[in-house]
TORDOPA-716033 format. One line per field, with one value per residue: residue number from 0; residue in three letters; x, y, z of N, C-alpha, C, O in turn. Coordinates in steps of 0.02 Angstrom, whole numbers, padded with zeros to 5 digits. Layout:
BEGIN
pos = c(NUM | ...)
code = c(ALA | ...)
n.u = c(X | ...)
n.v = c(Y | ...)
n.w = c(Z | ...)
ca.u = c(X | ...)
ca.v = c(Y | ...)
ca.w = c(Z | ...)
c.u = c(X | ...)
c.v = c(Y | ...)
c.w = c(Z | ...)
o.u = c(X | ...)
o.v = c(Y | ...)
o.w = c(Z | ...)
! end
This chain:
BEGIN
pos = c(0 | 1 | 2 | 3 | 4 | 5 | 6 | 7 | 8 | 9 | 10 | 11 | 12 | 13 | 14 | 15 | 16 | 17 | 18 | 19 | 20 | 21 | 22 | 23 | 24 | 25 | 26 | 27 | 28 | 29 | 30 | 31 | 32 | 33 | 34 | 35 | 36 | 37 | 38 | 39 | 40 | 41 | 42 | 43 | 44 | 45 | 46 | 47 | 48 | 49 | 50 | 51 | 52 | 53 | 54 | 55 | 56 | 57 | 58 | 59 | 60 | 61 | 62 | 63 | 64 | 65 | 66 | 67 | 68 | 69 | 70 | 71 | 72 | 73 | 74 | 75 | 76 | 77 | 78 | 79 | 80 | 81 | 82 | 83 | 84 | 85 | 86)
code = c(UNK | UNK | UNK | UNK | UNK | UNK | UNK | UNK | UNK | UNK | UNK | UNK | UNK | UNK | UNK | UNK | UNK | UNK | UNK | UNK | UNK | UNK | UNK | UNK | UNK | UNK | UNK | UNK | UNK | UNK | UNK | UNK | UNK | UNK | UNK | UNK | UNK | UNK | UNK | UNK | UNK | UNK | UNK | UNK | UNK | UNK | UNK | UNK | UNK | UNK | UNK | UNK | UNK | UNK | UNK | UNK | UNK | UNK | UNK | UNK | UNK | UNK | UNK | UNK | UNK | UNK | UNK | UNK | UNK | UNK | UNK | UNK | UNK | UNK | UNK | UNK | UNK | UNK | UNK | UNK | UNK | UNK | UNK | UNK | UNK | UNK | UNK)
n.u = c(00042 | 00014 | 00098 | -00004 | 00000 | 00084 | -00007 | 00060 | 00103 | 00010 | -00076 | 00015 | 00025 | -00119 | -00131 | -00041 | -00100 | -00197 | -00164 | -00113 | -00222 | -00316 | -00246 | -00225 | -00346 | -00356 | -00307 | -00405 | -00532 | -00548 | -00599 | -00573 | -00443 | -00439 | -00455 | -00317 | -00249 | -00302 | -00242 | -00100 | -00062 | -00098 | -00001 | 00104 | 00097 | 00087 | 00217 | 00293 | 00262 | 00302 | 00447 | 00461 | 00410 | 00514 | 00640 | 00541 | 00520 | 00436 | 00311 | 00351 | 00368 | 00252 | 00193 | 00257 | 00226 | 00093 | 00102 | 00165 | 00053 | -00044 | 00016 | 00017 | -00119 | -00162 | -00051 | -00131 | -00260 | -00231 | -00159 | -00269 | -00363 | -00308 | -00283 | -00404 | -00457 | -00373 | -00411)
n.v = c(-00059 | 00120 | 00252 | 00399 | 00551 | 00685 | 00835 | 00951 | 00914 | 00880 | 00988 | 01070 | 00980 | 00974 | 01123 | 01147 | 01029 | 01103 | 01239 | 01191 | 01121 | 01220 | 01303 | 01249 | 01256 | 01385 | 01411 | 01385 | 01437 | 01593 | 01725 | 01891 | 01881 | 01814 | 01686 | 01645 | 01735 | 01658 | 01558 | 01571 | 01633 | 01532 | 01449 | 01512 | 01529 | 01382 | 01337 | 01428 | 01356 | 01235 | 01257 | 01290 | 01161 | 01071 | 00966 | 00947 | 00893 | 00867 | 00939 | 01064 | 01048 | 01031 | 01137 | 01242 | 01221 | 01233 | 01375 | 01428 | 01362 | 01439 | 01563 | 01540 | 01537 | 01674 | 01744 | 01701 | 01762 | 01904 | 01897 | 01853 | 01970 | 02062 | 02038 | 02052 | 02166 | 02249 | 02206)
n.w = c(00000 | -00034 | 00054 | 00154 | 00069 | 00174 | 00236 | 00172 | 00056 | -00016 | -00038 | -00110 | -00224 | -00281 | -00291 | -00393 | -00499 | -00504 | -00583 | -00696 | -00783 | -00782 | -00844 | -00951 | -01003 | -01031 | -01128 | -01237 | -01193 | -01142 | -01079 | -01069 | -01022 | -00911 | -00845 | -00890 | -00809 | -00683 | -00673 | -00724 | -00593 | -00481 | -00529 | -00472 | -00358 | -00292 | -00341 | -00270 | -00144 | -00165 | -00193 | -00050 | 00033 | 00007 | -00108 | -00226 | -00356 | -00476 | -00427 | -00458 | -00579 | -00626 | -00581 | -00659 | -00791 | -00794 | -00767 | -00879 | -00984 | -00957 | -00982 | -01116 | -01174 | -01150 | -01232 | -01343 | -01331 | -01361 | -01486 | -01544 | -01529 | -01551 | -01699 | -01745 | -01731 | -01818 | -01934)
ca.u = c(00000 | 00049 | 00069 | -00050 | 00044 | 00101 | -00052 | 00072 | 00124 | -00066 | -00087 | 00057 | -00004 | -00160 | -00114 | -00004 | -00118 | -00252 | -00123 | -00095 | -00280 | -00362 | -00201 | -00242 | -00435 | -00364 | -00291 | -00477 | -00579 | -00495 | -00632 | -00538 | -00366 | -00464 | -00421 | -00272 | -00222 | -00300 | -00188 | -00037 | -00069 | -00099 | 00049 | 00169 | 00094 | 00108 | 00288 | 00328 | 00245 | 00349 | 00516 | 00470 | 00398 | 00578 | 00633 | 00475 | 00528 | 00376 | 00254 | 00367 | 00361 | 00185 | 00165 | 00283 | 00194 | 00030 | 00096 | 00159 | -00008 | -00091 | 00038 | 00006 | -00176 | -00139 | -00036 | -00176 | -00296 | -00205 | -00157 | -00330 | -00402 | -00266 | -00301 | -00496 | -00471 | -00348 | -00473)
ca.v = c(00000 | 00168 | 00300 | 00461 | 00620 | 00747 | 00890 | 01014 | 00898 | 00848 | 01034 | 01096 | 00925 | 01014 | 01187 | 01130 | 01008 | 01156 | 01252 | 01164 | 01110 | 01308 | 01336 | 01224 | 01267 | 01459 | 01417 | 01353 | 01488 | 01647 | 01778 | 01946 | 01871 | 01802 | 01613 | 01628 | 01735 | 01631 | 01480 | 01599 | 01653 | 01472 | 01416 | 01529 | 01496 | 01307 | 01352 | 01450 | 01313 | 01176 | 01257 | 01288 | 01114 | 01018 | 00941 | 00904 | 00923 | 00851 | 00978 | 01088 | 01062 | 01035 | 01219 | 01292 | 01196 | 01277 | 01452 | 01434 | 01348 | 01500 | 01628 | 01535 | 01566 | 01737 | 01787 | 01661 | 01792 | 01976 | 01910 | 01849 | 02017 | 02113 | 02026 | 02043 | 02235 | 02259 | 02172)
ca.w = c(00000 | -00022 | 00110 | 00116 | 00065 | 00205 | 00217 | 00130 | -00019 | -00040 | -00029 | -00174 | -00275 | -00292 | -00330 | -00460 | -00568 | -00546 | -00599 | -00771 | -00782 | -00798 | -00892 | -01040 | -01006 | -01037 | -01223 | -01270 | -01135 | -01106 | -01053 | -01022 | -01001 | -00809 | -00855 | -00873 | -00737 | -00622 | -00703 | -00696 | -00509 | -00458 | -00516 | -00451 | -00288 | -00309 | -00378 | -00206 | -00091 | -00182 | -00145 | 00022 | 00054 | -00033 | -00164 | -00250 | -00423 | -00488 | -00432 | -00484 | -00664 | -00638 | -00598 | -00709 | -00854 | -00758 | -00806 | -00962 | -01016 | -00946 | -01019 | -01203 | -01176 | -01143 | -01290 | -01417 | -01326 | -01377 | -01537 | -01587 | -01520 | -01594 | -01781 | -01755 | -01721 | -01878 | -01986)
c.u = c(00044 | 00032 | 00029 | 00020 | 00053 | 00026 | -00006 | 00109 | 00052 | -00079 | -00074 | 00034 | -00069 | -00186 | -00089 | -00031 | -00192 | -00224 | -00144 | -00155 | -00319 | -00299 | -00220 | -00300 | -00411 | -00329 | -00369 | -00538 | -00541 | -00548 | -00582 | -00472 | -00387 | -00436 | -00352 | -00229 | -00225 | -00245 | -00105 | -00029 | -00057 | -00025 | 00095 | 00151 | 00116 | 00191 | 00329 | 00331 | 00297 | 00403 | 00516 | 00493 | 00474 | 00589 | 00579 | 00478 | 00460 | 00311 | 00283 | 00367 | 00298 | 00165 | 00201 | 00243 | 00107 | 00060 | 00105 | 00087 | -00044 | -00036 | 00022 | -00069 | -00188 | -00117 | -00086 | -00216 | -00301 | -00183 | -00223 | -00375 | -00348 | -00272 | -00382 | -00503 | -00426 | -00388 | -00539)
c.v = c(00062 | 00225 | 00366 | 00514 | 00653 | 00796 | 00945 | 00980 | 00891 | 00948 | 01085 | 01048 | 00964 | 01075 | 01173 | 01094 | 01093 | 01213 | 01246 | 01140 | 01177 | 01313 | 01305 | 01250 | 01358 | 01477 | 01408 | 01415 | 01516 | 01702 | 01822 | 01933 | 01829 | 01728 | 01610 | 01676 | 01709 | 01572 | 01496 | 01591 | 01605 | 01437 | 01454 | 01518 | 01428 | 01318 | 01366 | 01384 | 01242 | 01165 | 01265 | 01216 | 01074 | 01014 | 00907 | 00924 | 00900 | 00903 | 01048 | 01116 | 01069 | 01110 | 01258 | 01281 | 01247 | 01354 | 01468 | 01429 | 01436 | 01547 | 01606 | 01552 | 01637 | 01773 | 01764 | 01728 | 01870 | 01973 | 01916 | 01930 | 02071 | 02107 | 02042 | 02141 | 02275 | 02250 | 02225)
c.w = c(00000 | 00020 | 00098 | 00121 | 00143 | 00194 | 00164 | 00054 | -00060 | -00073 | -00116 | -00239 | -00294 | -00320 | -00412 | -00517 | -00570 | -00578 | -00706 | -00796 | -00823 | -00843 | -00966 | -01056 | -01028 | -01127 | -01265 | -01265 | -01134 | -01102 | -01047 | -00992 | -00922 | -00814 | -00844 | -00833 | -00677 | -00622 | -00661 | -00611 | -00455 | -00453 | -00494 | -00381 | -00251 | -00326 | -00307 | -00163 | -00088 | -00177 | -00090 | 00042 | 00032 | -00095 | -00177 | -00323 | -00465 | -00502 | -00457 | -00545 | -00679 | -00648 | -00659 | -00776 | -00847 | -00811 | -00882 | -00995 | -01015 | -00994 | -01089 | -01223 | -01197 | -01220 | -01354 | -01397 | -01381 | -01427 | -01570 | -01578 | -01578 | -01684 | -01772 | -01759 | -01795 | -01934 | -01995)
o.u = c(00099 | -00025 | 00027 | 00068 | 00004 | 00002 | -00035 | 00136 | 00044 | -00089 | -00112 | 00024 | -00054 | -00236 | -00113 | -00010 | -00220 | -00268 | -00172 | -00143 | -00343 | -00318 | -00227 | -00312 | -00460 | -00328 | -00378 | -00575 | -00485 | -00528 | -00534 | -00447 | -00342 | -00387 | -00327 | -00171 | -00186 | -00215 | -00071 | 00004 | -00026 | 00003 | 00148 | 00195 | 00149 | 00216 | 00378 | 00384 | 00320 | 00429 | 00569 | 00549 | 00473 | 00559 | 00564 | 00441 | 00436 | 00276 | 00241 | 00366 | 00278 | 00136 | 00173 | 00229 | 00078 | 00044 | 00074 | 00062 | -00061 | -00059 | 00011 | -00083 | -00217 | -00150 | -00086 | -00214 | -00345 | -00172 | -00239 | -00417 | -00361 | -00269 | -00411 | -00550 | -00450 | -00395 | -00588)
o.v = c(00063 | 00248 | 00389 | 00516 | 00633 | 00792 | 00977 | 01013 | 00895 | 00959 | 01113 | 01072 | 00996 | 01085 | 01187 | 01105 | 01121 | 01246 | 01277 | 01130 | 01178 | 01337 | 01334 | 01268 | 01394 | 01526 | 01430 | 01436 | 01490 | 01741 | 01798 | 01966 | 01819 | 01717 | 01578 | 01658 | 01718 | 01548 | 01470 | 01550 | 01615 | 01411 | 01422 | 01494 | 01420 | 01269 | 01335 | 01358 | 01210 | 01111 | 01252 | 01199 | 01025 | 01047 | 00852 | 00967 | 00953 | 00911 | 01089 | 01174 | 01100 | 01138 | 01297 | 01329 | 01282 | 01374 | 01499 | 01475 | 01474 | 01563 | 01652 | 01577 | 01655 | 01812 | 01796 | 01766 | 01888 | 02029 | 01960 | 01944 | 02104 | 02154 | 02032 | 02171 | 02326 | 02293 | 02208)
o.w = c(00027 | 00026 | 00041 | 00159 | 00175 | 00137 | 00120 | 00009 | -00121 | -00133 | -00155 | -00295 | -00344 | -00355 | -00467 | -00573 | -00617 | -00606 | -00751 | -00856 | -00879 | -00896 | -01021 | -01113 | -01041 | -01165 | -01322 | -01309 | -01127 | -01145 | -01017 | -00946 | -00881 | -00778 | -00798 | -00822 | -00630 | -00574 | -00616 | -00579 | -00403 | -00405 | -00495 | -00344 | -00200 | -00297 | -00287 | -00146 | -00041 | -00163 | -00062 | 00058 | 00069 | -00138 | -00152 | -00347 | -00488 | -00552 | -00478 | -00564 | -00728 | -00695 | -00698 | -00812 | -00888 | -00867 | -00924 | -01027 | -01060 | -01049 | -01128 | -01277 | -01248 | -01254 | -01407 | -01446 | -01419 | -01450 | -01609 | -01620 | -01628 | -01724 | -01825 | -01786 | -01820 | -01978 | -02030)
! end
């Protein structure tokens, strides 16, 4: 069997796939840039919590992948607005 997480790995595990979760959901959905700042936001939190908590390289990448997702959202957003307003 395997053991339960720690409360603060369960905690950063969490942040971090919601993280990368809203971040992909913010390339598809992006209202007002709000998607994927919450994506962003998430994961740098998750990002902090993970170097606190140790080496947890894992949730690590999880978040960083979190922001990116969200920052690619982001720029699909400001180009598509930016070609729709040229047009």
């Amino acid at each position: 069997m395997t053991e339960p997480l720690p409360a603060s790995d369960a905690r950063v595990n969490g942040l971090s796939i919601a993280a990368l979760v809203i971040g992909v959901v913010s390339i598809f959905f992006n209202p007002y840039l709000l998607v994927s700042v919450v994506a962003i936001v998430l994961g740098i939190i998750a990002l902090v919590r993970a170097r606190a908590a140790g080496d947890q390289r894992t949730y690590r990448l999880i978040a960083i992948l979190g922001i990116v997702a969200g920052a690619v959202g982001a720029v699909l957003v400001i180009v598509s607005n930016t070609i729709s307003a040229v047009s």
